[in-house]
Backbone as CSV, one residue per row, in Angstrom:
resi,resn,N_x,N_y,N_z,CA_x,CA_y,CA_z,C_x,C_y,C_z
1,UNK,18.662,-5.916,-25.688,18.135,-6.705,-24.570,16.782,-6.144,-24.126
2,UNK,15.579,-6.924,-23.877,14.424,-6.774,-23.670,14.256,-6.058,-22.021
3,UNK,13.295,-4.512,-21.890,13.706,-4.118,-20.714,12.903,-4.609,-19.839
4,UNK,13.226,-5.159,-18.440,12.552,-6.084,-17.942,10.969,-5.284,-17.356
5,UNK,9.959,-6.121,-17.131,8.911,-5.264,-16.884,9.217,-5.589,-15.145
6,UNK,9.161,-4.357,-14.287,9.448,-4.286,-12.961,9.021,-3.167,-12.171
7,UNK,8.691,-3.731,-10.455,7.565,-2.956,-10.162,8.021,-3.019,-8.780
8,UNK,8.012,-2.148,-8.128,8.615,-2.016,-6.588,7.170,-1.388,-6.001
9,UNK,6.977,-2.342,-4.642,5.960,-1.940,-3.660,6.556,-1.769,-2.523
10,UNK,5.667,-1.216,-1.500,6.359,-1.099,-0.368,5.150,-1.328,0.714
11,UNK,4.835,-2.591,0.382,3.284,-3.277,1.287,3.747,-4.658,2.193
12,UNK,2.706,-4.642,2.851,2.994,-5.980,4.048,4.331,-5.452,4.630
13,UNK,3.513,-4.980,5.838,4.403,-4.619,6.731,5.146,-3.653,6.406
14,UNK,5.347,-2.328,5.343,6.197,-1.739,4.914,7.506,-2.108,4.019
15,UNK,7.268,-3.602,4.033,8.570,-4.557,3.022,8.772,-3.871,1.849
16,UNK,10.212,-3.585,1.759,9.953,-3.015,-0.266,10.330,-4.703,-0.737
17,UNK,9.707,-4.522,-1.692,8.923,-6.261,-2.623,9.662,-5.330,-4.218
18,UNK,10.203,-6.071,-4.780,10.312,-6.123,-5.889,10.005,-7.208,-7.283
19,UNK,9.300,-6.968,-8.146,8.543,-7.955,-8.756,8.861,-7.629,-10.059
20,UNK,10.154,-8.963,-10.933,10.435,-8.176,-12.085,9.742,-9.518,-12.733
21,UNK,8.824,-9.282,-14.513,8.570,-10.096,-15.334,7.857,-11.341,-14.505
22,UNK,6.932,-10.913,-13.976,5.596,-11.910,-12.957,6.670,-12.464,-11.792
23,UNK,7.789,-12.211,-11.582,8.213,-12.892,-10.291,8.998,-12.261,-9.479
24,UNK,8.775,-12.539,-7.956,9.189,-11.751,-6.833,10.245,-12.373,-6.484
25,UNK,11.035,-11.157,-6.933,12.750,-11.236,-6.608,13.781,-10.520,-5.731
26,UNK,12.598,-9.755,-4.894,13.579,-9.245,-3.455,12.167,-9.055,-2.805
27,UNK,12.397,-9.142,-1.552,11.782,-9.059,-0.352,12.464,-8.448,0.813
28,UNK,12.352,-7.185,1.414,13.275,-6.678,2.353,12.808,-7.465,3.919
29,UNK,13.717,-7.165,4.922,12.932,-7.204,6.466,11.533,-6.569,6.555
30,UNK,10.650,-6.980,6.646,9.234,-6.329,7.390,9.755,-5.402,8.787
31,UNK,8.856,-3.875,7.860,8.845,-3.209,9.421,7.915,-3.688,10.662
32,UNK,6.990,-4.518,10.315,5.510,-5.020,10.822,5.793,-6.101,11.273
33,UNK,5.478,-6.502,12.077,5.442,-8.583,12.535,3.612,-8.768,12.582
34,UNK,2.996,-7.830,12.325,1.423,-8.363,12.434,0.821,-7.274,11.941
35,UNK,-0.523,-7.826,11.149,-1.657,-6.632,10.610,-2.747,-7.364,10.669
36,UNK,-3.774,-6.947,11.524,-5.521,-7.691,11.875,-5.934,-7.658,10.502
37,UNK,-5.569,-7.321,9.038,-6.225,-7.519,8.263,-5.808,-8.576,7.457
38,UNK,-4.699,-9.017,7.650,-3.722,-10.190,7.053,-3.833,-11.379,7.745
39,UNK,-4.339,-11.128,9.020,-4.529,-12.112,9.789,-6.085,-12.419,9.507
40,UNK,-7.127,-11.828,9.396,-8.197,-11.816,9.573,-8.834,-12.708,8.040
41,UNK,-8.193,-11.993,7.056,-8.541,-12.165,5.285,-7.603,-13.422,5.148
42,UNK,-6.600,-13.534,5.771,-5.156,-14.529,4.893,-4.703,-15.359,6.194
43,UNK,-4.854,-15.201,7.249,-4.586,-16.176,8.252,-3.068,-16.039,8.591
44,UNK,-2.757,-14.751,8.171,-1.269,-14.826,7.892,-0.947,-14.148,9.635
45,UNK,-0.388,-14.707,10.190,-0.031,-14.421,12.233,1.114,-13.313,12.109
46,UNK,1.904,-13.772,10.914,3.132,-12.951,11.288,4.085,-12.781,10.165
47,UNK,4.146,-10.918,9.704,4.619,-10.952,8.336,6.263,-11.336,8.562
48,UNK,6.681,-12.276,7.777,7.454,-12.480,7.345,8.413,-12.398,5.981
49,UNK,9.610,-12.931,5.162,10.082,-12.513,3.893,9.253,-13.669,3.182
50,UNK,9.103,-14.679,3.990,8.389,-16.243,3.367,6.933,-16.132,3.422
51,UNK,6.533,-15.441,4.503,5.056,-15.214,3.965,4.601,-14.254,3.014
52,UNK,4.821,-13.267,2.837,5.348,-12.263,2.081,5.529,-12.350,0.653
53,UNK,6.261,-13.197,0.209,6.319,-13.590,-1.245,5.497,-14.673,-1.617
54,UNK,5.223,-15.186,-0.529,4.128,-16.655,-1.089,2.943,-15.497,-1.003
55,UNK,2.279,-14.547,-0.159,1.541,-13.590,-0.468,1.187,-12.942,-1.415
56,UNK,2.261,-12.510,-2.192,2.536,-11.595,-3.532,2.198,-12.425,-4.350
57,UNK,3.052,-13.095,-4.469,3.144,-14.222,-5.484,1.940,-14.943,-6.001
58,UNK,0.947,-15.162,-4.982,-0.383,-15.735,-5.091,-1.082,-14.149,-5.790
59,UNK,-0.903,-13.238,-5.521,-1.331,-12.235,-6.107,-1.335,-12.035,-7.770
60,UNK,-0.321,-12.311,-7.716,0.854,-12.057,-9.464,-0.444,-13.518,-9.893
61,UNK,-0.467,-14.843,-9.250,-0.548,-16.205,-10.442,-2.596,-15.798,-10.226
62,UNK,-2.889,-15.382,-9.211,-4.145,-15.381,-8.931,-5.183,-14.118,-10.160
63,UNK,-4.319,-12.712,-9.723,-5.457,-11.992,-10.953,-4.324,-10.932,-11.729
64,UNK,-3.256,-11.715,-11.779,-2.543,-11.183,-12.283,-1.785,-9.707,-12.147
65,UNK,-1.868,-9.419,-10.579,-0.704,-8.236,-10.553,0.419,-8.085,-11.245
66,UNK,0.536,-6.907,-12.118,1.898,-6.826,-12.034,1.807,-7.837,-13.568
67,UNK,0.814,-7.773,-14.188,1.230,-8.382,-15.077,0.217,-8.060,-16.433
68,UNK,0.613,-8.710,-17.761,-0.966,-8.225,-18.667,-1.966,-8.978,-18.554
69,UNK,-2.125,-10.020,-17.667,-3.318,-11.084,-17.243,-4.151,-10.443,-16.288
70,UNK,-3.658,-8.527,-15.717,-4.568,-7.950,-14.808,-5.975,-8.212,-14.754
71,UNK,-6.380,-8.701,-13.529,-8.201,-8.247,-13.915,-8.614,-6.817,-12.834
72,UNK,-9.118,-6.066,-13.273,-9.457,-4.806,-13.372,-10.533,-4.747,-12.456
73,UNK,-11.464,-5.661,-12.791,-12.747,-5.161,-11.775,-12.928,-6.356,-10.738
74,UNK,-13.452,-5.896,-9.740,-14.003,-6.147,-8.135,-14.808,-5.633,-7.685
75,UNK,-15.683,-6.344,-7.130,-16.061,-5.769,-5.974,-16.133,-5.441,-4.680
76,UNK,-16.769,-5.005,-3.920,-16.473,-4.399,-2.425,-15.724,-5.976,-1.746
77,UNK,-14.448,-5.323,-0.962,-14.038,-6.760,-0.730,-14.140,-6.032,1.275
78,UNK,-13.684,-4.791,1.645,-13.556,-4.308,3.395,-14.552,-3.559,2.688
79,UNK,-15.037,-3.443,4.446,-16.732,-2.841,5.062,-16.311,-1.103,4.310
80,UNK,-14.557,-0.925,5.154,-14.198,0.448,4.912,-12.612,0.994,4.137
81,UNK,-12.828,-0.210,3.221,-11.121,0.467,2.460,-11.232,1.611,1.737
82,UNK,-10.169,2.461,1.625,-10.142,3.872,0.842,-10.803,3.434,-0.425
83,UNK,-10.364,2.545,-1.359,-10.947,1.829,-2.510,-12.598,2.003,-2.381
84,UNK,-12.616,1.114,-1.310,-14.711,0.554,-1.460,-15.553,1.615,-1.432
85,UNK,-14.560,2.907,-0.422,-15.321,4.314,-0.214,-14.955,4.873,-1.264
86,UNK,-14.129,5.188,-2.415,-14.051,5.798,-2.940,-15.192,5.373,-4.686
87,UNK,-14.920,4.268,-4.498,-15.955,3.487,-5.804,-17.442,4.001,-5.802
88,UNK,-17.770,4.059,-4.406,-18.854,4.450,-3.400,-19.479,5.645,-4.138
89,UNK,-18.400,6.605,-3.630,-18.500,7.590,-4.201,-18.968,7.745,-5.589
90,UNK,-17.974,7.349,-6.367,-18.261,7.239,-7.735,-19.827,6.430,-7.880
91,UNK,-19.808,5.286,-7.617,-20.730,4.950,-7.781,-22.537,6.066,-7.435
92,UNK,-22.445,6.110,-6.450,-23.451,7.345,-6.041,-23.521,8.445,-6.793
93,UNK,-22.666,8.819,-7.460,-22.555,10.229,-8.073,-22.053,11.260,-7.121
94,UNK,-21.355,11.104,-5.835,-20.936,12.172,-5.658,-19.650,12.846,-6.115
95,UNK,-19.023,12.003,-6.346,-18.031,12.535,-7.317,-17.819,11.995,-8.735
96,UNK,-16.689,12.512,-9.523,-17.424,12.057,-11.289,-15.972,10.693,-11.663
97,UNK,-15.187,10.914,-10.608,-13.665,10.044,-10.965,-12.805,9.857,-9.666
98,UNK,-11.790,9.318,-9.629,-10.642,8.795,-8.532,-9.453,8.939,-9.544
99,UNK,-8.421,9.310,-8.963,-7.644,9.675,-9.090,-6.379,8.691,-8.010
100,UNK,-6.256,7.639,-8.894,-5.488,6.143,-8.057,-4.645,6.106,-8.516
101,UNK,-3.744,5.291,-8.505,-2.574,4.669,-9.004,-2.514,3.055,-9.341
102,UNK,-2.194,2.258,-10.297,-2.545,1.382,-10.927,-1.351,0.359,-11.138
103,UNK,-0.907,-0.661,-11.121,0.600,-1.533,-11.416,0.232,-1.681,-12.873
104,UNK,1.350,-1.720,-13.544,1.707,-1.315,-14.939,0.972,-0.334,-15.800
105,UNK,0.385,1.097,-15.051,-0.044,2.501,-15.917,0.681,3.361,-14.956
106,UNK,0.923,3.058,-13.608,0.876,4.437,-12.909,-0.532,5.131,-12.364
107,UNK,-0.120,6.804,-12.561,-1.213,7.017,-11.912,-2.571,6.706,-12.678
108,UNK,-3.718,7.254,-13.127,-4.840,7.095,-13.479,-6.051,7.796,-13.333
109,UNK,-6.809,7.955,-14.057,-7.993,9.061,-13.729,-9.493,7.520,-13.921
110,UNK,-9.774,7.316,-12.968,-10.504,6.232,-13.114,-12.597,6.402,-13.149
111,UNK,-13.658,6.056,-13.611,-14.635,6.967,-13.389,-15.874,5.424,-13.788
112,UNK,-15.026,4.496,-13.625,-16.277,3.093,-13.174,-15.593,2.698,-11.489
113,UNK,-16.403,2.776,-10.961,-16.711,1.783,-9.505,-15.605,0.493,-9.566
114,UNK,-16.073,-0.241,-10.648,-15.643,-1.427,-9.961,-14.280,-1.517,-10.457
115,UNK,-14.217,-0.361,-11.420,-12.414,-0.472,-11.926,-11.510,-0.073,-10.719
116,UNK,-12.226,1.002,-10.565,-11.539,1.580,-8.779,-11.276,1.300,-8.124
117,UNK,-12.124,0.200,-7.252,-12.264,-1.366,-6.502,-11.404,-2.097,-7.210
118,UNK,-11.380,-2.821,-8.268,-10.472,-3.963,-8.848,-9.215,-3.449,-8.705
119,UNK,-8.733,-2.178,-9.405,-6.945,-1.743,-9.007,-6.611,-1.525,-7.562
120,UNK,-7.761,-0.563,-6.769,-7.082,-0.061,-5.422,-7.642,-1.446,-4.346
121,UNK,-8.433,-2.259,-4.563,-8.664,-3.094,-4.100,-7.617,-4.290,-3.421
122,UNK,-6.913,-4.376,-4.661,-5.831,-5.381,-4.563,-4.580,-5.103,-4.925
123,UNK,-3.849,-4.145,-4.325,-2.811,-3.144,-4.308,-2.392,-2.273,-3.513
124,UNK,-1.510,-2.360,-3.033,-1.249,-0.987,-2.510,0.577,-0.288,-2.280
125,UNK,0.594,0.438,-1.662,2.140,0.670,-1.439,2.751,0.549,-2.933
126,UNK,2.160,1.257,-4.153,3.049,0.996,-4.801,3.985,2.131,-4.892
127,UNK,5.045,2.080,-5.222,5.998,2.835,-5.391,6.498,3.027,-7.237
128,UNK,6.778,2.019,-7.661,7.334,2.285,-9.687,6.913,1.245,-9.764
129,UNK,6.479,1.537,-11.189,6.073,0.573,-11.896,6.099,0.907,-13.500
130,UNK,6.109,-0.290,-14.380,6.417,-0.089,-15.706,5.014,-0.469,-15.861
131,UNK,5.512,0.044,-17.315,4.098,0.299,-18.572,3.711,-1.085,-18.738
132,UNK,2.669,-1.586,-19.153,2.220,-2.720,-19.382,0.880,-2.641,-20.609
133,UNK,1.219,-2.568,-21.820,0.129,-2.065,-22.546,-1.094,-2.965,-22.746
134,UNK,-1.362,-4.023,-22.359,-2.451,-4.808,-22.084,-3.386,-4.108,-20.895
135,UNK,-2.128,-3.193,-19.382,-2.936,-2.717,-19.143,-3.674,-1.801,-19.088
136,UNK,-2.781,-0.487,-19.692,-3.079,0.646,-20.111,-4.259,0.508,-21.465
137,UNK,-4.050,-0.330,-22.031,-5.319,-0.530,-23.308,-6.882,-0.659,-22.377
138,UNK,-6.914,-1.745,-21.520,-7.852,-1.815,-20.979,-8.730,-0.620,-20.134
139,UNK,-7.486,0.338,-19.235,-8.081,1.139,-18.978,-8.427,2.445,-19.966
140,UNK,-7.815,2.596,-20.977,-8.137,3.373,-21.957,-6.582,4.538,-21.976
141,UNK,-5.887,4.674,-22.480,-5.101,5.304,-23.065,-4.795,6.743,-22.547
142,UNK,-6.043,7.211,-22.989,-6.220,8.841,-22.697,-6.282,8.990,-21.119
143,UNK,-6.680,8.210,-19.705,-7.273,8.294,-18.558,-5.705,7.657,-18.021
144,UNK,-4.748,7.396,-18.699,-2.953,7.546,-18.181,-2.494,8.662,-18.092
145,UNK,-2.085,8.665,-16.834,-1.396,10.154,-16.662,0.026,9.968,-17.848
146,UNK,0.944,8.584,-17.875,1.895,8.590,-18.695,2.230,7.126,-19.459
147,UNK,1.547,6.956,-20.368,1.626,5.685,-21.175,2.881,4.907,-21.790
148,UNK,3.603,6.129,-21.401,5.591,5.325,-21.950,6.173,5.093,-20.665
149,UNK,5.858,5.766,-19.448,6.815,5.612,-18.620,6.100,5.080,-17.091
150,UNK,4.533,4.890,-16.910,3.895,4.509,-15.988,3.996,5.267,-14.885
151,UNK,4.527,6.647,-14.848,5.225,6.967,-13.838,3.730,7.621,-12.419
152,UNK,4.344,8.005,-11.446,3.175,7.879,-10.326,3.370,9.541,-9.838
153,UNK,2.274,10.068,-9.843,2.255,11.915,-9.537,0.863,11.780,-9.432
154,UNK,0.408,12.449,-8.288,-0.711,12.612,-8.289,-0.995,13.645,-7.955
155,UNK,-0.262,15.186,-8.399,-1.095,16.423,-8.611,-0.964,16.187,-10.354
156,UNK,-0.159,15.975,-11.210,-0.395,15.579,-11.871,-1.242,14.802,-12.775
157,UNK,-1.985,13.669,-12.256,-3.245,12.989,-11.986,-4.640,13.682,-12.297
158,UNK,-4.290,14.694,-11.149,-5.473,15.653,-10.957,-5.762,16.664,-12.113
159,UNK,-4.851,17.091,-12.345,-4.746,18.089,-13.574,-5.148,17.392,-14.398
160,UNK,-4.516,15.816,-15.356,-5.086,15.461,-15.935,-6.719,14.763,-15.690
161,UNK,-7.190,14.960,-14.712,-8.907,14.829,-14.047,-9.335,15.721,-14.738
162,UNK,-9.101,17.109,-14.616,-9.531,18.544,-15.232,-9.699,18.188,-16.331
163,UNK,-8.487,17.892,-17.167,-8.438,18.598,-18.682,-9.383,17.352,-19.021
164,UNK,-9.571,15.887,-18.464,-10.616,15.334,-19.466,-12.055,15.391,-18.866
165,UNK,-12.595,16.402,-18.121,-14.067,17.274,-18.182,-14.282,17.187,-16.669
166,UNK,-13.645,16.155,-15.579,-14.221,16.024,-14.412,-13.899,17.300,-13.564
167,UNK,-15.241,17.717,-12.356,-15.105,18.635,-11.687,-15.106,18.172,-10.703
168,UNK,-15.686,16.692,-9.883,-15.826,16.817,-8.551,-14.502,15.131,-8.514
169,UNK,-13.680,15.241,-7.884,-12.519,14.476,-8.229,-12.071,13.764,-6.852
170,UNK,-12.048,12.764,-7.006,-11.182,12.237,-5.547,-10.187,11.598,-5.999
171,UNK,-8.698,12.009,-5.112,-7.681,11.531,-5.667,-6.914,10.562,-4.134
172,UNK,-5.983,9.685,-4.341,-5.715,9.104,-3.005,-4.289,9.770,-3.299
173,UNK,-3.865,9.915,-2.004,-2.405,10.604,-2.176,-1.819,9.835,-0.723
174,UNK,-0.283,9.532,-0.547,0.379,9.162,0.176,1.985,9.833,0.552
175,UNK,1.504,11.065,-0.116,2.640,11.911,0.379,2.161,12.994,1.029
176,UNK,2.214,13.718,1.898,1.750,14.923,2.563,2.028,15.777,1.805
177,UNK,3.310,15.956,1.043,3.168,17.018,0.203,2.241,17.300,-0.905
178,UNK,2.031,16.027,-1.079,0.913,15.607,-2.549,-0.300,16.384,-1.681
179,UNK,-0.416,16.140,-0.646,-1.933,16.694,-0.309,-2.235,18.202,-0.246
180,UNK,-1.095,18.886,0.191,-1.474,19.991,0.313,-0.712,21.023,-0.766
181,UNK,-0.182,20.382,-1.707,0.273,21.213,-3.211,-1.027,21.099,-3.964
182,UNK,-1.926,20.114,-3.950,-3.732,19.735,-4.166,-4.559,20.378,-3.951
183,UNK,-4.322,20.915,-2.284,-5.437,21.713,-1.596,-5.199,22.998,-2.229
184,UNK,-3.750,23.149,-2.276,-3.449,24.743,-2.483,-3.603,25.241,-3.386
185,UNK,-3.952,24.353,-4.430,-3.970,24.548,-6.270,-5.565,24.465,-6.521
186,UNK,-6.190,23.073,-5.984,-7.995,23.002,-6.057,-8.930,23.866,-4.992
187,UNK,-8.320,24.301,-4.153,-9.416,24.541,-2.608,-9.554,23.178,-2.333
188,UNK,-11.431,23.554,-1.954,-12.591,22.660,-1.423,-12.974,21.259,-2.466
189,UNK,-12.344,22.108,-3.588,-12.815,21.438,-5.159,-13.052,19.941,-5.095
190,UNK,-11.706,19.480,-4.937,-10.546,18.001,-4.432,-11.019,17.367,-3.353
191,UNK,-11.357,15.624,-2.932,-11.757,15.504,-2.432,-10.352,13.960,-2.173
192,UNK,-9.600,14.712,-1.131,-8.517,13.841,-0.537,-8.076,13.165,0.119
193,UNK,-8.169,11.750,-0.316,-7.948,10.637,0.538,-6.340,10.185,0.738
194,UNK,-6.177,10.435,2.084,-4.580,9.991,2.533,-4.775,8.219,2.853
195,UNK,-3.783,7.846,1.671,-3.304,6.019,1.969,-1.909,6.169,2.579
196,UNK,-1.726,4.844,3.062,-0.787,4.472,2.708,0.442,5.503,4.008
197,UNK,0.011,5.622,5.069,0.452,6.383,6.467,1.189,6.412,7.413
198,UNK,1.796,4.535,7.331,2.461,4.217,7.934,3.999,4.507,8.145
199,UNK,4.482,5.288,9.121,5.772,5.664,8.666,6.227,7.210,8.827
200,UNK,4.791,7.879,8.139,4.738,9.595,8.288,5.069,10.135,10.000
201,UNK,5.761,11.207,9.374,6.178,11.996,11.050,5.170,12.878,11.281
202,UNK,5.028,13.143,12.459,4.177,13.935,13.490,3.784,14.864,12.864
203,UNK,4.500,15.359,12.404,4.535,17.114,11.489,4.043,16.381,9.839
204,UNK,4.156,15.558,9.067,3.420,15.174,8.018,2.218,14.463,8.486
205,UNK,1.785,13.723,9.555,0.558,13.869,9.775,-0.364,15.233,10.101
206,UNK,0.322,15.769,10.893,-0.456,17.646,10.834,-1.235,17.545,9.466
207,UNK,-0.409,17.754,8.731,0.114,18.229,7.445,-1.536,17.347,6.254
208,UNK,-1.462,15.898,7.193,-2.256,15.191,5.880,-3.838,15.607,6.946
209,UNK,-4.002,15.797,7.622,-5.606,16.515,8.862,-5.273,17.279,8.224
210,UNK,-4.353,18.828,8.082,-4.550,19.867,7.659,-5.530,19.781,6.304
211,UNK,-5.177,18.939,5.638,-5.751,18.709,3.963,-6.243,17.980,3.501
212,UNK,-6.336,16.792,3.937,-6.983,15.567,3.818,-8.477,15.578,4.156
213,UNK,-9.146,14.988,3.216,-11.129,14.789,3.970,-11.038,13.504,4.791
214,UNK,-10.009,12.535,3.793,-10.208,11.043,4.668,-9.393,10.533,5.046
215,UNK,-8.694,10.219,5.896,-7.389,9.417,6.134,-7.523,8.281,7.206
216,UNK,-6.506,7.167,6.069,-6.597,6.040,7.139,-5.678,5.558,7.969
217,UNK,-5.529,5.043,8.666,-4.105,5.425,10.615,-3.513,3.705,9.635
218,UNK,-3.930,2.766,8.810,-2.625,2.093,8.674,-1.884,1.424,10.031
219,UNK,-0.417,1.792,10.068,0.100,1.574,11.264,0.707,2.591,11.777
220,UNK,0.264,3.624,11.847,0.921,4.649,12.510,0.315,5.410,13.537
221,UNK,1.236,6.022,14.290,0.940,6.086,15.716,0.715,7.607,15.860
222,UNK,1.680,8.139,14.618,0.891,9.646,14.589,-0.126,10.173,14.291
223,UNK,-0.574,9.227,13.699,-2.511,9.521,12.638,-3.094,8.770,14.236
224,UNK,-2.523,7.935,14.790,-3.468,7.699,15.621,-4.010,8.373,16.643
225,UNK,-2.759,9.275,17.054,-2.664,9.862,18.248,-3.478,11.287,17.487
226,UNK,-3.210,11.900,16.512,-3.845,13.040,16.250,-5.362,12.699,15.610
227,UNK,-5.313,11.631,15.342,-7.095,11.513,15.082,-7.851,11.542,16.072
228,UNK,-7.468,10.579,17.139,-8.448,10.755,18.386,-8.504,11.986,18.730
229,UNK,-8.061,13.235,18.802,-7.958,14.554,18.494,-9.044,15.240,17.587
230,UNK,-8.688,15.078,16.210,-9.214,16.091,15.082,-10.191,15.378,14.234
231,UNK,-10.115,14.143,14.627,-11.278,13.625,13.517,-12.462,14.151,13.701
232,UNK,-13.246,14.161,12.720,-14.732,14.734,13.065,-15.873,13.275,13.121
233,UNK,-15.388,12.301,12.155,-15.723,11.084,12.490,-15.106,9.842,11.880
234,UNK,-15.295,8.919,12.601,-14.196,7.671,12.947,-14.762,6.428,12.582
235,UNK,-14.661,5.196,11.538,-14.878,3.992,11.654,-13.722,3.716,11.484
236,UNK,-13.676,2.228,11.003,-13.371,0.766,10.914,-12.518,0.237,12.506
237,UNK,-13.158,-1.204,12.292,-12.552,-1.672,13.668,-11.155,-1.929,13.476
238,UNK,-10.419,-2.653,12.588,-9.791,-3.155,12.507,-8.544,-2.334,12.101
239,UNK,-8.669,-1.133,11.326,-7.770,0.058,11.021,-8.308,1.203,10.836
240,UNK,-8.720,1.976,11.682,-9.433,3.275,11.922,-9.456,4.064,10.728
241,UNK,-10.343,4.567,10.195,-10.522,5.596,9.117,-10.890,7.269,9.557
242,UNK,-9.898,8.229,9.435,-10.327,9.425,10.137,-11.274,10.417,9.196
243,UNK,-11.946,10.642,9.913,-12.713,11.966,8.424,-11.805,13.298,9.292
244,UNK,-11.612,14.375,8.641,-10.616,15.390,8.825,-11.840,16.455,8.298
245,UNK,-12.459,16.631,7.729,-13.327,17.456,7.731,-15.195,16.851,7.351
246,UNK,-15.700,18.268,7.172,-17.327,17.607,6.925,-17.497,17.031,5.995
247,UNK,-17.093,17.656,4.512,-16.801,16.580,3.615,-16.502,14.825,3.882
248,UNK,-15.478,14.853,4.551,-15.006,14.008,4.714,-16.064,12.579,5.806
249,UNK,-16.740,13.167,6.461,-17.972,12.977,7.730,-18.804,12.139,6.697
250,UNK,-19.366,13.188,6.294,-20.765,12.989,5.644,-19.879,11.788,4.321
251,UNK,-19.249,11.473,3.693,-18.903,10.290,2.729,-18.923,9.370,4.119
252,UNK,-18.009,9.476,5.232,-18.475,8.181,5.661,-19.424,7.851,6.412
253,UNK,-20.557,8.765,6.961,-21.541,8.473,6.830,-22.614,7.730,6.167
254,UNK,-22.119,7.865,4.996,-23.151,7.608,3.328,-22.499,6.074,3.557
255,UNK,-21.350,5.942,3.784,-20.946,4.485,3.521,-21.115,3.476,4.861
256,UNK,-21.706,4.341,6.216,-22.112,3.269,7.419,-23.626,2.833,6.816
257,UNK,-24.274,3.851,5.990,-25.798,3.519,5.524,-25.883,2.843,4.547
258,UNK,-24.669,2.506,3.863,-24.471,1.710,2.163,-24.566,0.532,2.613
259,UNK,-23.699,0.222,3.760,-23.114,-1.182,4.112,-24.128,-1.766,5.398
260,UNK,-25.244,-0.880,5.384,-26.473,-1.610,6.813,-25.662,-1.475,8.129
261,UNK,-24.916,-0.612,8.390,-24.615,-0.406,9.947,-25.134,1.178,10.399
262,UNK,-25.846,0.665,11.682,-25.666,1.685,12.888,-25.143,2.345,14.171
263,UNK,-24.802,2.847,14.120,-23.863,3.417,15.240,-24.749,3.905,16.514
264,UNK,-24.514,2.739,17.792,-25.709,3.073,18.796,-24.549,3.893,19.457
265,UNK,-23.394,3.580,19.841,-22.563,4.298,20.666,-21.343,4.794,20.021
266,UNK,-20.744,5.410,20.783,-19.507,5.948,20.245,-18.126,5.330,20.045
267,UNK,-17.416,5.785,19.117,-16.857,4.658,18.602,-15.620,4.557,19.320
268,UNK,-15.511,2.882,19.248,-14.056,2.788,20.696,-13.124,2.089,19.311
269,UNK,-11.834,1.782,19.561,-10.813,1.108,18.699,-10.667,-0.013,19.053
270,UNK,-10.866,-0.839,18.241,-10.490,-2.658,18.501,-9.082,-2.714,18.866
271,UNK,-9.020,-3.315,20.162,-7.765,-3.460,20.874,-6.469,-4.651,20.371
272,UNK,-6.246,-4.624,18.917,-5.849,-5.565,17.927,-5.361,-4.855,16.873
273,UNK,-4.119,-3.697,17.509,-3.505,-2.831,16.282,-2.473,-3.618,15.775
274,UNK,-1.943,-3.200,14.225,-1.423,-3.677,14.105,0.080,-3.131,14.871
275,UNK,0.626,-4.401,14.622,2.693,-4.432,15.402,3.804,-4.279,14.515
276,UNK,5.044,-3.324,14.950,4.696,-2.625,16.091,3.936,-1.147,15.360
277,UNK,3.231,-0.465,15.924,2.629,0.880,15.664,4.305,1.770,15.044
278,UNK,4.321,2.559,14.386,5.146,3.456,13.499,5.217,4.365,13.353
């Protein structure tokens, strides 16, 4: 029996979504009833299991998530997604690769812009996912952390960053532990972007400021409450982006001057979080 190709996320609203052979076949309760960016991009008022899969689903028939019809590249789609800053990066030369996670490869050592953008662009929350060799061919073979099993590690990731020549590396991580088994192994080296936040406790937010250059608050109330705190500097209106150190400053700096904005005053939070906070 043919093993089915299947891929569990845990996006919109925190829903785990399961998507076997191009079609979405579980949808849990949403922890979320609203996100200003779903509303803003998709018109969508209020996540639901029905909005939710007609969501996905348009995803899967549109550029092919989750499937071998993937398309790979994009461009800048938010002023400030971890993605657009991290392509950024790449793109500029300040760093040589990203270190993402991909639906049907897993993790990935990625080192074009717009490939970076095209996977982390239109994705997120993934959790497993199977191999898909249409898409692993495309991104190239060798730049899979695991080509039989797609599986998702991102100190792992990193290591494989090393061994194929890169030194200055940005990897996105969504586990606190991922961040600081990273820090503790690279230093300064590693340049670490926390996704994907919603949910983390008080003490794993510490944990992602302790180690993290960039982190984004998502829906959570602990990144929120400790950023207004420790950040060193702060955009997006719509879902706050924290810099956690200078590193971290100065990239989003580079990216208020990429995108033609100036900052006359100091920055306040658009009163339009998403519901409920986590």
């Amino acid at each position: 029996m043919k093993r089915k190709n299947r891929h569990i996320m845990e996006a919109m609203g925190m829903t785990r979504i399961v998507i076997e052979d191009e079609k979405v076949v579980e949808v849990g309760q949403p922890k979320l009833s609203y996100c200003p960016l779903f509303f803003k991009y998709r018109k969508i008022e209020e996540m639901t299991p029905e909005t939710i899969r007609e969501n996905i689903q348009f995803r899967i028939d549109d550029f092919g998530m989750c499937s071998p019809r993937r398309k790979l590249r994009m461009r800048d789609f938010l002023s400030f997604g971890i993605s657009e800053v991290l392509a950024m990066c790449v793109e500029d030369d300040i760093l040589d690769c990203g270190v993402i996670v991909c639906d049907g490869a897993g993790t990935v050592v990625i080192s074009d812009p717009e490939i970076i953008q095209g996977i982390g662009g239109r994705i997120s929350g993934l959790v497993e996912t199977s191999p898909i060799p249409e898409v692993i061919g495309a991104i190239g073979e060798e730049r899979v952390l695991d080509s039989s099993s797609a599986r998702i590690d991102q100190i792992d990731g990193v290591k494989l960053a090393w061994k194929l020549g890169n030194e200055r590396i940005g990897v996105t991580v969504a586990r606190a532990d991922d961040a600081r088994g990273i820090r503790e192994m690279y230093g300064k080296d590693i340049v670490i972007f926390a996704v994907h936040t919603t949910g983390v406790s008080h003490d794993e937010a510490n944990i992602l400021f302790d180690n993290c250059d960039v982190i984004t608050a998502c829906a959570s109330r602990p990144i929120r409450e400790i950023g207004r705190i420790r950040s060193l500097y702060t955009v997006g209106t719509k879902i706050p982006i924290y810099a956690a150190t200078e590193v971290g400053a100065n990239i989003m700096r580079r990216r208020m001057e990429k995108i033609g904005k100036i900052r006359s005053k100091e920055y306040v939070e658009e009163p339009d979080p998403p519901r409920p906070l986590l």
